[in-house]
Wavefront OBJ file of the C-alpha trace (Angstrom):
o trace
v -27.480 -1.133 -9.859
v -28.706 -2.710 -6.594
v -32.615 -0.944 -7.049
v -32.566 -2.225 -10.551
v -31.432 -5.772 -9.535
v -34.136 -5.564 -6.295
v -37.252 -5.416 -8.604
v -35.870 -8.504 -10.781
v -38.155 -11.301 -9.516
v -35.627 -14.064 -10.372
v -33.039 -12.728 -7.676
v -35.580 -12.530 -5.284
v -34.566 -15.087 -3.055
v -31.057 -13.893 -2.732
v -30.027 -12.826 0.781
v -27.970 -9.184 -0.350
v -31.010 -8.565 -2.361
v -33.516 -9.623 0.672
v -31.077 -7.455 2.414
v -31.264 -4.196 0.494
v -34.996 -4.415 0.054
v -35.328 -4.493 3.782
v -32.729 -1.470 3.806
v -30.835 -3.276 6.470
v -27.587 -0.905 7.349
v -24.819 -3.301 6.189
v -22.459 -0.659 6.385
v -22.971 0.496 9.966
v -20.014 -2.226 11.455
v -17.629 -0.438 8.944
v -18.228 2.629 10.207
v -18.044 1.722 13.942
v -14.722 -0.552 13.461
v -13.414 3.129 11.429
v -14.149 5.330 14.241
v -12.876 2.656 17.018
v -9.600 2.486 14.930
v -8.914 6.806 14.284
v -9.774 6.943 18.519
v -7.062 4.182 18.714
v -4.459 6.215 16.783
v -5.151 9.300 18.677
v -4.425 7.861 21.826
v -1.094 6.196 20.576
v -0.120 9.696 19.046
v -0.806 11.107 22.560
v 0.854 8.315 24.199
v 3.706 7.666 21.935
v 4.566 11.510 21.631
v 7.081 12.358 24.243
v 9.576 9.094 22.381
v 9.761 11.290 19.188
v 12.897 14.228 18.976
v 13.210 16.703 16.744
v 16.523 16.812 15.231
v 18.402 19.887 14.170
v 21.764 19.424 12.301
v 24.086 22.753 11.160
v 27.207 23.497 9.745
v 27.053 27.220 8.327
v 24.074 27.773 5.827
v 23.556 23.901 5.304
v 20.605 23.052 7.795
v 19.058 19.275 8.186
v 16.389 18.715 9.920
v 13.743 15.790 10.772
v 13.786 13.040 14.064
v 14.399 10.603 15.825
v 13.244 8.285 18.846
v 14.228 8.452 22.257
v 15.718 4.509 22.336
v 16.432 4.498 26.078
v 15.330 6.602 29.176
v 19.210 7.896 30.289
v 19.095 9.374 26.730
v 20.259 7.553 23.631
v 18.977 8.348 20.657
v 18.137 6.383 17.443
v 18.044 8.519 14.156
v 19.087 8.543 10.517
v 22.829 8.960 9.686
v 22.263 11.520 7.104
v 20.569 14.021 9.884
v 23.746 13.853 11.268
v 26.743 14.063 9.323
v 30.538 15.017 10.725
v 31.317 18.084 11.356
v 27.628 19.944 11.623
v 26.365 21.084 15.155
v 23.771 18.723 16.550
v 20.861 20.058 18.362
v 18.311 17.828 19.769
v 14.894 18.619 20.794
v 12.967 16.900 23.544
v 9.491 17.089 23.806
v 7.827 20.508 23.335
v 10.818 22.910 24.656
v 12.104 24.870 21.608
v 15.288 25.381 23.586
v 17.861 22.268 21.916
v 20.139 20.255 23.690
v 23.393 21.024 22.609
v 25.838 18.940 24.259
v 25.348 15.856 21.911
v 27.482 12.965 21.332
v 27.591 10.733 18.180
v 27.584 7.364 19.884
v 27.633 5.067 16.148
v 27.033 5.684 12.598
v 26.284 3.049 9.844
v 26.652 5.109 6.639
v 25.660 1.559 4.548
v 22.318 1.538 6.410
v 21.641 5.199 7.362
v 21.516 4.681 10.985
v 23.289 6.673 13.886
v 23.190 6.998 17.537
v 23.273 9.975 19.574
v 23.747 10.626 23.293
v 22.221 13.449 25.331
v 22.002 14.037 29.017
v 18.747 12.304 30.454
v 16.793 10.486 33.203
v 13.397 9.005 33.058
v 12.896 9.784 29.154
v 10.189 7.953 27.972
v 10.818 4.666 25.547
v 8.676 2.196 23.544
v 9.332 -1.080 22.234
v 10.281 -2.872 18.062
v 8.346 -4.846 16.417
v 8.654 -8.633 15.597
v 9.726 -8.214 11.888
v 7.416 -11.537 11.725
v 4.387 -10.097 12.686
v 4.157 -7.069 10.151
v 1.671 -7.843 7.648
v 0.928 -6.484 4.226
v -2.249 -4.083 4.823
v -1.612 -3.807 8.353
v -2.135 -0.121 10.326
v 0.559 1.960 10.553
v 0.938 5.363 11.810
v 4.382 7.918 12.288
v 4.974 10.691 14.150
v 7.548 13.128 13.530
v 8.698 16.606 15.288
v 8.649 20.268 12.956
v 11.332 22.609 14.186
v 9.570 26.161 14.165
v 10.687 29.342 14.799
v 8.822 29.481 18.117
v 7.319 25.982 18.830
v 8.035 22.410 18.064
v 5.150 21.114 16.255
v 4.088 17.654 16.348
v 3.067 15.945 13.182
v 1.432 12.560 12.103
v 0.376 10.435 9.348
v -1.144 6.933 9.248
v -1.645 4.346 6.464
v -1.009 1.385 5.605
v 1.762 -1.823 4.801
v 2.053 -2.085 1.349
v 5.293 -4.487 1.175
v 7.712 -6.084 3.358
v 10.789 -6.812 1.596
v 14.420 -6.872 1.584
v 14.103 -2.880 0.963
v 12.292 -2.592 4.460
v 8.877 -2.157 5.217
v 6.992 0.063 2.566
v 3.467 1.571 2.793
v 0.908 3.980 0.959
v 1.831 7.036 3.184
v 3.422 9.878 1.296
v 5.273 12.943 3.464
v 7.319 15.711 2.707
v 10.734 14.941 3.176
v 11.354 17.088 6.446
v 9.571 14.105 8.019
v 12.582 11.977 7.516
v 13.756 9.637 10.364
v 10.190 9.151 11.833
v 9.621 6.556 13.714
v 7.025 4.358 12.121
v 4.470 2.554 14.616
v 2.052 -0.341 14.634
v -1.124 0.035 16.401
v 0.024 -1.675 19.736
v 2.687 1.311 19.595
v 5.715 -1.003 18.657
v 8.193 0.905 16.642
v 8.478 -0.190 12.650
v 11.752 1.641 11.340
v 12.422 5.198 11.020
v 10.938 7.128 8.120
v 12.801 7.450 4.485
v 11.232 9.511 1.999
v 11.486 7.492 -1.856
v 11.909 9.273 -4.818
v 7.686 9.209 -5.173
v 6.934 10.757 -1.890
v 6.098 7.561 -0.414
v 7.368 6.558 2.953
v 9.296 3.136 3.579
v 11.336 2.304 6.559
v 14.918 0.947 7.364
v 14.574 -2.382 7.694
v 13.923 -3.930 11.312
v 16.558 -6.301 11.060
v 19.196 -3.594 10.512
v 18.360 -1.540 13.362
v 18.132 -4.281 15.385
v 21.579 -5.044 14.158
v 22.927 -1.188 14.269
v 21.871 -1.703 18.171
v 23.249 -4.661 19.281
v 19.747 -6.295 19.691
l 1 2 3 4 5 6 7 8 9 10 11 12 13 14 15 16 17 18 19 20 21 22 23 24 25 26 27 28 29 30 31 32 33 34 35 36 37 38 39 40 41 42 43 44 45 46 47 48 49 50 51 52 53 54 55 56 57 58 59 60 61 62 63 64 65 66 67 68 69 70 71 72 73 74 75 76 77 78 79 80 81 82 83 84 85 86 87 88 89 90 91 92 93 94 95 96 97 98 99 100 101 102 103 104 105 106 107 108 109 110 111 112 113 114 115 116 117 118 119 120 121 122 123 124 125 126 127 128 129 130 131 132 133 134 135 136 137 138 139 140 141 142 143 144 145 146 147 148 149 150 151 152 153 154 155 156 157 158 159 160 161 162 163 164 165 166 167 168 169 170 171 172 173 174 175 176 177 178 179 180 181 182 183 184 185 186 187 188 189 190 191 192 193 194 195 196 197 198 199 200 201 202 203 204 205 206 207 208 209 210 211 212 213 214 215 216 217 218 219
């Protein structure tokens, strides 16, 4: 369309058309601000790693698994209820060690808002920080990490995209996961922590709502 429009005299003086006949790269500050922002993300996913657990959850041949966040450095941790129901064997995994922590305690558990909190043995685990519900904006980065239990390593996994909706439901965005992802933390750019992943019924990922878990913890 744009070569056809270029060689009508009458739009001539317009600037886009000025523009395009003088092949000026229009495009080139998208591409820069793209590459700037994927750099960004790696570093956060580098950065914001070692707060992610992998969660493990057994009682005989019923296995759950997804993660969780490391909430403070002496070793609570913040993941969904439904990882960790009564009764199963809870096995938590810290960075990239596929040997689990065993001796876990069940701290709390909201069953209305799918929230618990576990306690393991620890010193000097790293943290991260919420957001301000406030600032999370509809089309607005956001990026989640989450831990895959393997046989014979713990394998990290991410997936970014964007807000979609921030509602009453929680915060929902255009990012679609398979649901062993569940109870991912959810990050903004500046690494503040959005919710913990919940897998709808379409694949797509939304997030307890911040004011819950700020609730569930007493914040």
């Amino acid at each position: 369309l744009l070569p056809s429009m270029a060689s009508n005299p009458v739009l001539a003086d317009f600037q886009f058309i000025k523009d395009w006949n003088a092949r000026t790269q229009i495009i080139a500050p998208v591409q820069e601000i793209v590459v700037t922002q994927n750099e960004e993300i790696e570093r956060s996913i580098q950065r914001l790693d070692s707060v992610v657990v992998g969660i493990r959850s057994v009682a005989g041949a019923s296995v759950r698994e997804g993660s969780g966040l490391v909430y403070t450095s002496d070793g609570l941790i913040l993941t969904l209820a439904s990882l960790v129901p009564q009764y199963y064997q809870i096995q938590v995994y810290v960075g990239d060690s596929i040997e689990p922590i065993t001796d876990v305690q069940v701290v709390k558990r909201d069953l209305v808002n799918n929230l618990a909190l576990l306690k393991i043995e620890g010193d000097g685990l790293l943290t991260t920080g919420f957001s301000n519900e406030d600032a999370i904006v509809v089309g607005e980065p956001l990026f989640l990490i989450g831990k895959v239990i393997g046989a014979e390593e713990i394998e990290t996994r991410a997936n970014q995209g964007i807000v979609t909706a921030v509602n009453t439901l929680g915060v929902l965005t255009n990012i679609q996961e398979q649901p062993l992802l569940v109870g991912s933390p959810v990050f903004t750019m500046r690494g503040n922590v959005v919710g913990l992943t919940l897998i709808r019924s379409t694949g797509m990922v939304k997030t307890v709502t911040l004011p819950d878990l700020k609730e569930f913890l007493g914040l």
